[in-house]
N, C-alpha and C positions, 0 to 999 in steps of 0.2 A: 551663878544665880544668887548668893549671898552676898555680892558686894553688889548689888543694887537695890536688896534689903537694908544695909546698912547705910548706904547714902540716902536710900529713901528718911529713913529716920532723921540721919544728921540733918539734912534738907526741910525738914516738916516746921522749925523756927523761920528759916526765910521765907518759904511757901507763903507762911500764915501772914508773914509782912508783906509779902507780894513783891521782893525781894530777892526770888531764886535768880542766882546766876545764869545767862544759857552762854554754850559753846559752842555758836555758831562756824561751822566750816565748812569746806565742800567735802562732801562723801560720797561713796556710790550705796546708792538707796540698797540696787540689789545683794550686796556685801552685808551692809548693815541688819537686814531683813532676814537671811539665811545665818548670820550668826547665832540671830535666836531661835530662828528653826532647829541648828544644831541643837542647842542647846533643850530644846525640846520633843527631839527626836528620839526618846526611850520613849514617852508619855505617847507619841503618835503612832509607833511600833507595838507598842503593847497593847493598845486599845482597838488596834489595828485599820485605823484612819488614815485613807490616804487625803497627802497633802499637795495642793499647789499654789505659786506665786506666779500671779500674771502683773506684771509693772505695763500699765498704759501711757502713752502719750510721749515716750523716750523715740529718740530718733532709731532709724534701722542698724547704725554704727552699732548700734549696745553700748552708748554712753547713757550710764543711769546715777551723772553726779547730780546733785542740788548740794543748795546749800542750808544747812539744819542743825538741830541737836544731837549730834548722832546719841547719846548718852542717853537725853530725853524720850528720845522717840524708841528708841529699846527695850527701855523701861514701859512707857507706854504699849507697845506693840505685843512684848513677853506677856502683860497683864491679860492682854486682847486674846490673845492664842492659846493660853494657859485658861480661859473662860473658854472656849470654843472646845479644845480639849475635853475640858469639864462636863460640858453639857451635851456634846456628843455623842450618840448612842456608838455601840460598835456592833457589825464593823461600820464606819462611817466615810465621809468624806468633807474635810474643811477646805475651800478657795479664798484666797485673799486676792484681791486687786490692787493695787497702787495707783491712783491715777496722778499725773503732771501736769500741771499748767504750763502750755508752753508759754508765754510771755512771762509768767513774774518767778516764772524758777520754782514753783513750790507743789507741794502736793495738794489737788484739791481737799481731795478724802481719800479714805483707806475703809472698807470693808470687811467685813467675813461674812460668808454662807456657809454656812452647817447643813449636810443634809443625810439622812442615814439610807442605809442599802435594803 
């Protein structure tokens, strides 16, 4: 979780020039997604919220590649869930969606619903 505070920083120069870098490749969303869920998985245990990841629009294979920032989007996502966390009473429940566009490869949106017990 601290080296994506520190990038954020080093980052905050180009940002402002509209300049960030992105590292676009193919990933699998649902990999990406659950990284950070690990990664938040004391915060969702002790507050005692259960969590779920519903990825939409992936064919029935369970190929869940696109192509994206993996870097960006986890950073963005950690922030999202780490708010949901936050503001979720316990014991609670958060659901994220993913949805996919099947023609141009990308995520339409990505939500949270928060809802307590």
């Amino acid at each position: 979780m601290m080296l994506f505070n520190v990038e954020d920083l080093l980052a905050l120069p180009q940002l402002k020039q509209g300049k960030l870098p992105k590292n676009i490749q193919r990933v699998n969303l649902r990999d990406a997604a659950e990284e950070v869920v690990d990664i938040m998985d004391y915060s969702l245990v002790s507050k005692h919220i259960d969590f779920s990841l519903e990825l939409v629009g992936f064919p029935q294979s369970g190929d869940y590649h696109v192509q994206f920032d993996k870097q960006r989007f986890q950073q963005i996502f950690l922030n999202y869930l780490s708010n949901a966390i936050k503001f979720t009473q316990e014991p609670g429940r958060i659901k994220v969606t993913l949805i996919k566009i099947q023609a141009r490869q990308q995520i339409e949106k990505n939500y949270l619903q928060t809802f307590t017990s």
